[in-house]
C-alpha positions, 0 to 999 in steps of 0.5 A: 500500500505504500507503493502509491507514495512511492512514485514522486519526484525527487523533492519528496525523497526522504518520504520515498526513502522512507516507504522504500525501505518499508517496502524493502523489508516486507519479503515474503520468504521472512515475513512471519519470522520477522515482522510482529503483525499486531503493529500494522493497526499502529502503522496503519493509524499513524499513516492515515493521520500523516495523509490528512495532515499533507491532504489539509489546504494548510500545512504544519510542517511541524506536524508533519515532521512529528507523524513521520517520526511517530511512523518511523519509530513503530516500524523501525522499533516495534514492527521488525521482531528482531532487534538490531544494534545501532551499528546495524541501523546505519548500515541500512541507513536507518541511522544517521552515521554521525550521532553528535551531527544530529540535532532536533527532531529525527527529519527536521531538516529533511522534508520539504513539502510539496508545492500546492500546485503539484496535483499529481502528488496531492492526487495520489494522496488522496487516493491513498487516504481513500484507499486506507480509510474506506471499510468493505463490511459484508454489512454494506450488501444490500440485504435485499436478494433483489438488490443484491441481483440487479447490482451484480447483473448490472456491474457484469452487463457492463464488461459485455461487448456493446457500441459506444454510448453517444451524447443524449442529443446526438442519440436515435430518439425513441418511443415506447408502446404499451397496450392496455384494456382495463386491467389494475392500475393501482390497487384499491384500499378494498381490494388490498384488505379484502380476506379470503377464507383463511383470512389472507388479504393481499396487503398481508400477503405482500407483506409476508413476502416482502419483509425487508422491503416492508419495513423500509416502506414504513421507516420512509413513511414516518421519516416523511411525517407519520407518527402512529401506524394508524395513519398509514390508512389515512394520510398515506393511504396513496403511498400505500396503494402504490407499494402495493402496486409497485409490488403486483403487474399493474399499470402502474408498475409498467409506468414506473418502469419505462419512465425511468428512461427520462430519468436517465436520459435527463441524468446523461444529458446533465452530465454531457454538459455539466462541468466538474464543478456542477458535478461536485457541488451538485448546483443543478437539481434534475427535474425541476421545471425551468420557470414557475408554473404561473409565469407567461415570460422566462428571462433566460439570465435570471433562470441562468443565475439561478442555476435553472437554465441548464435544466430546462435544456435537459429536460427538453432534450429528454423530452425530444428523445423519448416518450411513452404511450399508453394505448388505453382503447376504452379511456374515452368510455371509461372517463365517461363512466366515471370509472375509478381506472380513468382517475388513476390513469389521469394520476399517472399522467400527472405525475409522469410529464413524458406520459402520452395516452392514446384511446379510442373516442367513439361520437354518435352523428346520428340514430344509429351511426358513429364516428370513430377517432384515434385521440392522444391526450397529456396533462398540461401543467400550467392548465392542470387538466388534461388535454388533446393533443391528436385526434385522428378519424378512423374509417369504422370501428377499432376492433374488427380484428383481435384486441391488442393488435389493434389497439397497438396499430392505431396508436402507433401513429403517435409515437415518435422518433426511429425505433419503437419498444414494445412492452406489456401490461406485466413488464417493468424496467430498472433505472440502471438498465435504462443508463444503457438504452443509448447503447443499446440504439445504437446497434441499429448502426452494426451489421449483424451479418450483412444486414442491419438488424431490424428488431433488437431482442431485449432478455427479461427477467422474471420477477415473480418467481418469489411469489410461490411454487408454481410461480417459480415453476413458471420462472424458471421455464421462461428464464431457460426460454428467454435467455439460453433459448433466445440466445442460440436462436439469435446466434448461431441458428439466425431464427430469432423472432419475435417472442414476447414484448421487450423487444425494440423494433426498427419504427420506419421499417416497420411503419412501411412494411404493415406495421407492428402486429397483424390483426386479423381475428383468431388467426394472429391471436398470438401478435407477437410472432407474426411479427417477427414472421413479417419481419423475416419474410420481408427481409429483416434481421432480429438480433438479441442482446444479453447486456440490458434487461427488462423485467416481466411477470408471469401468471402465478396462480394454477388457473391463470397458467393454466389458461396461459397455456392454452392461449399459447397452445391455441394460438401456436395450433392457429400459426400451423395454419397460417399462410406465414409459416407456409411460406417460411418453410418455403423459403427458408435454407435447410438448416433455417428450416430444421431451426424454426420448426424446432422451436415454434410449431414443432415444439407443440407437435412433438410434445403432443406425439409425446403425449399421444405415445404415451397413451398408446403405451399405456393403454397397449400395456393395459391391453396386453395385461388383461388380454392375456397376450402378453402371458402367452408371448412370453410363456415361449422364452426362446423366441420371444427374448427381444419382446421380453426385454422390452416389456420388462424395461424399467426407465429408471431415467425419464426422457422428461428430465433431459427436457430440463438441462437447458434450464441447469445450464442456463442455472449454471451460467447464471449462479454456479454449477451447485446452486444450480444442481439445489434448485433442480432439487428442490423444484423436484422435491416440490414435485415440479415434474408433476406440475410439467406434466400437466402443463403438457398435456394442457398444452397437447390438448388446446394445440390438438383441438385447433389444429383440428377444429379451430377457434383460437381466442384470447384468455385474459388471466388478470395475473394478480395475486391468488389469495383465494382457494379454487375448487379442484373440479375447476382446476382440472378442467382447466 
């Protein structure tokens, strides 16, 4: 540590010398012979005190003399165990030669501190002091797992290859695009106290599950003002709603999430301009408005000697590069019903500036005819109301086709800039990843083969894995998925499409090639594949990239999976059917081809040969024991040995288990080979297989049915919290 010191120029010599012959002394082959080990806190209390002296803006040469003489005389005297005789001590030049010569303190006449302008020196020693005064606890780890989580998978993304961040006014301007219909947007005071039978509410549930995040919650609370805990449902009772919602997959959530790409966008482009004493001082707040809301003129010197102007300028340059749209098609009917989910729509325009809403406005002209309009809307802050922006007339009525398609069609229009994100309903997203969206648009520059990629493939995270079992089940499914699978299937393979909705598409390209989802009714039930089987039809590329993510929830309840499976399953039968995947395995190379039918329809049509042989097993054997064939077949042993052998088979490992080496790897990679190996354990002891099993054959039934009779539709599972018991009748059927 005294290396640090060590490089000065020539005027600090004795202090060189001095760190020098520390440095000398400490060999390795000697060092538990010759040094006593419970002096280093003296040495290192006494160096600490000697960097703050020379640190201090005005120096006492005198305390300086008198730290250096202290430090020498611990390590000379008291660190080395061996004692040395004077004659020793000037032969390594630890003692002056001459006694009588030597007058006053040990180093008085041989130090001369540095001059105050040499930056190099002081810098050193700063850092030095940094280095000897700072304390690593295992009590600084956050003890959050989440936290802990994305801390680790942020400071690793950041030693992954990705292009060079530009300045936030040079970078591609972006929007993002989310789809809503009337699910939660924060949760009601009823809603989070209502008990089930067992006399479970959600409030209880969330803070069950979420303990330390509880208790922060309530210490923020009476820091900001509430002195009993009763208060909590009176003067906080918002702050409340949204902890709880924050915690759930509400609108509220997802909001919350991509705004905080204008928190970050106005952080980077503070930080373009900002100089070194902005950054210090800390003169510039973010996120404060430039001029007062009841002011009509702005004085640019006067806001600048306020220290305001520069803030204007980032948040305007935030604002020209991104925005957020919700597409809330019934926002209009809602409004006029009074429906609680319009107030707190409006709330979240209120307090996100960059929050657009798009819906659908349906006006009567007559008895029986309508006039339909696409409207975006935003709160004004200076009128403190909401107002429209665009009204567009649309030819008829909005749902001819599916739903979300549809309703992600019409505001799409409103969005802005090059390249357009899609998100759901169930995704939230995490300041830190958004410090790196610059970079991540900027792969729109790289030729990923020989074309551009047109879609960026975005990982998730599965965030509601903690919630229970089958909640972990499903995680752990989709993790395998959306990571290890996507990855192989972006590169090598060159058959990635579009699965789910973090992904950034290409908005100019798509604009002009259909847009972003195809809507005819049943047959596109499933949006966001076809998509991406637009996209390589037309000639586009579809990339993924591990170093940011977006976090996604899933279904946690046994029906709501249930449910999801048959959606996907249904909708995965009615892409058999489609005219896109005819004309993808046309024109596809072999081992294109071979890659695609792999991991779209022919996953679901080998698993239901699975399970239909299966059954046939099971029922031949079943006919075989009670036919008595099988008795006579084997009665003769000697021309019978090969169907002997295999109807005594006993599988002792399943084929079922190798289906769940994609997602130990992915475990592997992710937290190690053992942590790994425990998971796969203990999802077997919480009888995963079984689970797996039934998923299968749920999957093998919807996907069977459509292929043959048809009739996909779109199940809206909710995905809230299951706190209420279901009767098994309706779980099986289901």
């Amino acid at each position: 540590m005294f290396a640090i010191l060590s490089v000065q120029s020539e005027e600090h010599s004795i202090i060189t010398a001095l760190f020098q012959e520390i440095n000398h002394a400490i060999e390795i082959e000697k060092f538990s012979n010759t040094f006593n080990l419970n002096v280093l806190p003296q040495i290192h209390t006494k160096l600490i005190k000697l960097l703050q002296i020379l640190t201090k803006h005005k120096k006492d040469a005198n305390q300086v003399v008198n730290s250096l003489q202290a430090l020498y005389e611990v390590v000379v005297r008291e660190f080395i165990k061996d004692e040395r005789t004077p004659e020793q001590l000037r032969e390594d030049g630890l003692a002056p030669r001459d006694p009588a010569a030597m007058s006053g303190l040990l180093f008085g006449n041989a130090v001369q501190l540095p001059d105050p302008s040499d930056e190099k020196f002081y810098r050193q020693t700063r850092r030095l002091l940094t280095i000897l005064t700072s304390r690593y606890s295992i009590h600084n780890i956050p003890a959050n797992i989440e936290a802990r989580r994305r801390l680790a998978f942020f400071s690793n993304s950041l030693f992954m290859n990705m292009p060079h961040a530009p300045q936030v006014e040079k970078m591609m301007a972006f929007s993002v695009l989310t789809p809503y219909y009337n699910e939660e947007v924060l949760y009601s005071k009823e809603q989070l106290v209502t008990e089930n039978e067992d006399g479970i509410s959600i409030l209880y549930y969330l803070q069950t599950i979420y303990v330390d995040e509880w208790k922060n919650f309530i210490e923020r609370m009476r820091r900001e003002g509430m002195v009993k805990d009763d208060e909590i449902w009176t003067t906080k009772m918002k702050e409340l709603r949204l902890w709880a919602s924050y915690r759930g997959q509400t609108l509220s959530r997802t909001v919350r999430g991509m705004m905080y790409y204008f928190r970050a966008l106005k952080l980077l482009a503070f930080l373009d301009s900002a100089s070194e004493m902005d950054i210090k001082e800390g003169s510039l707040e973010l996120g404060s408005t430039v001029r007062d809301a009841g002011s009509d003129s702005f004085d640019p010197e006067r806001s600048a000697s306020k220290g305001l102007l520069f803030q204007g300028h980032e948040k305007g340059t935030s604002l020209m590069k991104f925005t957020y749209v919700v597409a809330c098609q019934i926002y209009g009917t809602q409004k006029a019903k009074k429906d609680p989910h319009a107030v707190e729509i409006l709330y979240l325009m209120e307090h996100n500036e960059a929050l657009r809403v798009a819906y659908v406005d349906e006006v009567p002209i007559g008895r029986d005819e309508m006039e339909y309009y696409s409207v975006l809307v935003k709160y004004d802050r200076q009128l403190q109301q909401e107002v429209e922006i665009y009204r567009v007339k649309l030819p008829g009525p909005l749902k001819i086709g599916e739903g979300k398609p549809e309703n992600q069609n019409h505001a799409l229009i409103f969005t802005r800039g090059d390249a357009v994100q899609t998100i759901d309903m169930n995704q939230d997203s995490y300041f830190e990843e958004a410090l790196k969206i610059r970079n991540l648009l900027e792969e729109y520059g790289v030729n990923y083969g020989i074309r551009k990629p047109t879609i960026l493939g975005v990982r998730e995270h599965i965030f509601t894995g903690s919630v229970s079992s089958l909640a972990w089940f499903m995680s752990a499914q989709e993790t395998s998925f959306v990571t290890l699978g996507q990855r192989v299937l972006a590169y090598p393979l060159k058959i990635r499409l579009h699965y789910g909705h973090p992904d950034i598409f290409d908005r100019f390209w798509f604009m002009t090639r259909g847009g972003l989802s195809k809507a005819s009714r049943v047959i596109n039930i499933s949006e966001d594949i076809f998509a991406g089987f637009n996209c390589t039809l037309r000639g586009g590329n579809v990339t993924h990239h591990e170093y940011i993510q977006v976090g996604k929830g899933r279904d946690v309840g046994l029906n709501q999976i249930s449910m999801f499976e048959a959606k996907v399953a249904s909708g995965n039968g009615e892409q058999v059917l489609s005219r896109d995947v005819y004309r993808l395995g046309h024109r596809l190379d072999f081992f294109r081809m071979l890659s695609f039918f792999y991991t779209t329809v022919g996953f679901f049509h080998n698993t239901m040969m699975v399970i239909l042989t299966v059954y046939a097993f099971l029922w031949g054997r079943l006919y075989l024991a009670l036919s008595g064939v099988e008795n006579a077949a084997l009665a003769d042993s000697n021309t019978n040995k090969a169907l002997g052998a295999i109807l005594n088979q006993q599988f002792i490992i399943q084929l079922g288990l190798f289906t769940a080496l994609p997602m130990i790897v992915e475990n592997s990679l992710e937290h190690g080979f053992l942590e790994a190996c425990w998971d796969f354990l203990t999802m077997q002891l919480q009888l995963s297989s079984v689970f797996y099993t039934f998923s299968m054959g749920t999957r093998t039934h919807f996907f069977g049915r459509t292929v043959l009779h048809g009739g996909a539709k779109y199940r809206a599972t909710g995905r809230g919290f299951v706190v209420q018991h279901k009767s098994f009748s309706e779980n099986y059927r289901l």
